[in-house]
C-alpha positions in Angstrom: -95.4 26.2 82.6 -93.3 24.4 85.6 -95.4 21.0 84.6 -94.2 21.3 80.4 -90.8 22.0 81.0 -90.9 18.8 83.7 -92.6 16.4 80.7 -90.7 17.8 77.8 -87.4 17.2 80.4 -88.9 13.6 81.2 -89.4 13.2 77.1 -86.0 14.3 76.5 -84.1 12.2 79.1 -86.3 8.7 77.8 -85.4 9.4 73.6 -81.7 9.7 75.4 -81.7 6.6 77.0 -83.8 5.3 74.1 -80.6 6.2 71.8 -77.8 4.8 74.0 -79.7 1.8 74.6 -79.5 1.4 70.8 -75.9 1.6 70.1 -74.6 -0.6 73.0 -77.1 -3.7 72.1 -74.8 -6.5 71.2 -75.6 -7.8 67.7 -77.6 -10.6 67.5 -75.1 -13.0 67.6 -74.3 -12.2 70.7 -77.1 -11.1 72.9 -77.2 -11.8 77.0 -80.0 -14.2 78.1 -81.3 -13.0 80.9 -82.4 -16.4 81.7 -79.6 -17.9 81.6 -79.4 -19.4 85.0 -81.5 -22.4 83.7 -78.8 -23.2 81.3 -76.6 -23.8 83.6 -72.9 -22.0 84.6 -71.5 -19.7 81.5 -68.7 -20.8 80.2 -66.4 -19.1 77.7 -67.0 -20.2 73.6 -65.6 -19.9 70.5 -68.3 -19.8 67.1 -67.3 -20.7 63.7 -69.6 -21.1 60.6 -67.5 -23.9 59.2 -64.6 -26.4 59.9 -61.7 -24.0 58.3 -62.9 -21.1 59.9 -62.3 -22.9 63.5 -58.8 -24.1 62.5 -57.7 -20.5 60.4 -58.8 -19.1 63.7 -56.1 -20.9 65.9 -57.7 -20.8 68.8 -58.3 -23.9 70.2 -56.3 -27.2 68.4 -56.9 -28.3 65.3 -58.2 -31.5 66.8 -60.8 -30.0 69.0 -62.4 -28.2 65.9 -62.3 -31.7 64.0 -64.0 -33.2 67.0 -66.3 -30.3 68.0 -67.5 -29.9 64.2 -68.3 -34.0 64.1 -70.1 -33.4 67.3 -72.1 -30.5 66.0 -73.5 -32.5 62.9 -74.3 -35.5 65.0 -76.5 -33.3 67.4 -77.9 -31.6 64.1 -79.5 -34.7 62.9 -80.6 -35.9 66.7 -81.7 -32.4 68.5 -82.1 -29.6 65.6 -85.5 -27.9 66.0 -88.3 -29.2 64.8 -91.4 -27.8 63.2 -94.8 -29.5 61.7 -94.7 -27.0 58.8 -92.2 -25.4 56.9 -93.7 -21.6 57.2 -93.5 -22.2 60.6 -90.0 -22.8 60.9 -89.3 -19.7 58.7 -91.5 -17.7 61.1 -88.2 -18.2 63.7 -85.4 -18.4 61.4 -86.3 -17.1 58.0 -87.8 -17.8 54.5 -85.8 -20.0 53.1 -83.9 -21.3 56.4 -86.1 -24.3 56.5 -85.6 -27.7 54.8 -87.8 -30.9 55.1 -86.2 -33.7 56.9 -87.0 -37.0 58.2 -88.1 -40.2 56.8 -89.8 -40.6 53.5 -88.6 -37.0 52.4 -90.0 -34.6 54.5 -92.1 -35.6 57.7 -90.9 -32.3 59.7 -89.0 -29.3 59.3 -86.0 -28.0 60.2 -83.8 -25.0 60.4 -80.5 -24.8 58.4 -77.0 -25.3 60.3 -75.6 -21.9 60.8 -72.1 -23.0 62.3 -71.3 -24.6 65.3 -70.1 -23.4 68.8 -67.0 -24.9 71.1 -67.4 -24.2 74.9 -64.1 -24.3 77.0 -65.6 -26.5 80.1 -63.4 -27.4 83.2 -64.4 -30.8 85.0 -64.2 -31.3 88.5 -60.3 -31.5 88.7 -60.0 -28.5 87.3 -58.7 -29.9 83.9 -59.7 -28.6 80.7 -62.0 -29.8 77.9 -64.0 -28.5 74.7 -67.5 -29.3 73.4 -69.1 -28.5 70.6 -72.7 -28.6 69.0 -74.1 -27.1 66.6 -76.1 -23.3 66.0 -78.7 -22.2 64.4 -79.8 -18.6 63.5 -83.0 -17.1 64.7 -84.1 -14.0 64.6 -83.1 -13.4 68.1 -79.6 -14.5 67.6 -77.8 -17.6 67.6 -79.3 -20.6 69.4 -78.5 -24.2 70.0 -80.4 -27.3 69.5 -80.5 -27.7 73.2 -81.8 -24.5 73.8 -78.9 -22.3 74.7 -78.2 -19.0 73.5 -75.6 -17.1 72.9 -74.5 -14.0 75.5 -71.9 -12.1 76.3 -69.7 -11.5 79.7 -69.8 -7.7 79.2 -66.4 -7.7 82.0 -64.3 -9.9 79.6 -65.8 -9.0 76.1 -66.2 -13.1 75.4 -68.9 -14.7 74.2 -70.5 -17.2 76.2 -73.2 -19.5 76.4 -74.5 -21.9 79.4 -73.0 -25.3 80.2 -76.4 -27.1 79.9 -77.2 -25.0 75.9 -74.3 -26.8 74.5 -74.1 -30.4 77.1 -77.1 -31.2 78.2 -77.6 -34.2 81.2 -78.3 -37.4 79.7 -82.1 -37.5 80.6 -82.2 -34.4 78.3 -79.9 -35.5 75.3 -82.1 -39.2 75.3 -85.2 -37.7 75.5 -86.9 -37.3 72.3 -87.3 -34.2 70.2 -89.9 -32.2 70.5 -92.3 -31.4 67.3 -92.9 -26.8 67.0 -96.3 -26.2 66.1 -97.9 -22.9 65.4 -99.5 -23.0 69.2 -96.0 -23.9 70.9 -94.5 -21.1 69.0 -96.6 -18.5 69.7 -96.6 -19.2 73.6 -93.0 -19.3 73.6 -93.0 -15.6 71.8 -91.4 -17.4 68.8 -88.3 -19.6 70.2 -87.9 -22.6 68.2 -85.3 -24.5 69.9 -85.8 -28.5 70.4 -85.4 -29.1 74.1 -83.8 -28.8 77.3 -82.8 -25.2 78.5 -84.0 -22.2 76.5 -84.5 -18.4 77.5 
């Protein structure tokens, strides 16, 4: 009798931390990478699905969304995720996500631009500045050509992502894109991001 009550106990205890575990996950668009040390410091960011959005939001200068957004589609065509075949690029962000790119109409695959993300960075000075690039949307959140993923500083409520996910060192931005296949997806458990510093 003493060893029932002590499982039904241990049952009841794991479905309760089974249920608050459920209802404080972030959504997906702002899930913590627990690897996130390989992308570098966090720094605080700001996401916006389009250019308006950014500027209605007023809250970073109108300029910085101009140049952040400009930035964002440059880095689409050079670093967005690239996949052999169109179903899989849908098996990471979705049927219909997926258009052909490259030259003669369709040599690879890649995912639709979702928005783009502006991190506040400080340089060595101290001083100020704003980057941007662009996101795409997986189905384990929001992700960035370079690999980083959106989190969340659960002390400050903001959304954050790491220096590195959003500008990348130079020997990662020149290097070339790396082609998905159905064997590179698997083995990363489905990540589709293009190179540099994933979690």
């Amino acid at each position: 009798m003493k060893r029932s009550r002590s499982l039904t106990l241990t049952t009841m205890l794991a479905g309760a931390s089974l249920t608050v575990a459920a209802c404080d996950d972030p959504p997906a668009a702002a899930r913590w990478d627990q690897n996130s040390v390989a992308q570098g410091e966090q720094v605080e960011t700001f996401q916006y699905a389009d250019l308006d959005s950014c500027k209605t939001a007023n809250q970073i200068p109108d300029a910085e969304c101009d140049t952040a957004y400009a930035k964002a589609l440059e880095d689409n065509d050079k670093s967005a995720p690239r996949f052999e075949a169109k179903a899989t690029c849908e098996e990471t962000y979705g049927a219909g996500n997926c258009v052909p790119r490259g030259s003669g109409g369709g040599s690879f695959f890649t995912p639709l631009l979702a928005g783009f993300v502006i991190g506040q960075m400080f340089d060595g000075g101290g001083n100020r500045y704003y980057r941007g690039t662009g996101l795409y949307r997986g189905r384990d959140g929001y992700t960035t050509g370079w690999g980083g993923t959106l989190g969340r500083d659960y002390a400050t409520g903001r959304t954050t992502i790491g220096k590195y996910g959003i500008d990348p060192p130079d020997a990662v931005r020149q290097a070339p894109p790396r082609m998905q296949t159905r064997t590179s997806v698997v083995s990363r458990g489905g990540f589709g991001g293009g190179r540099g510093f994933g979690g």
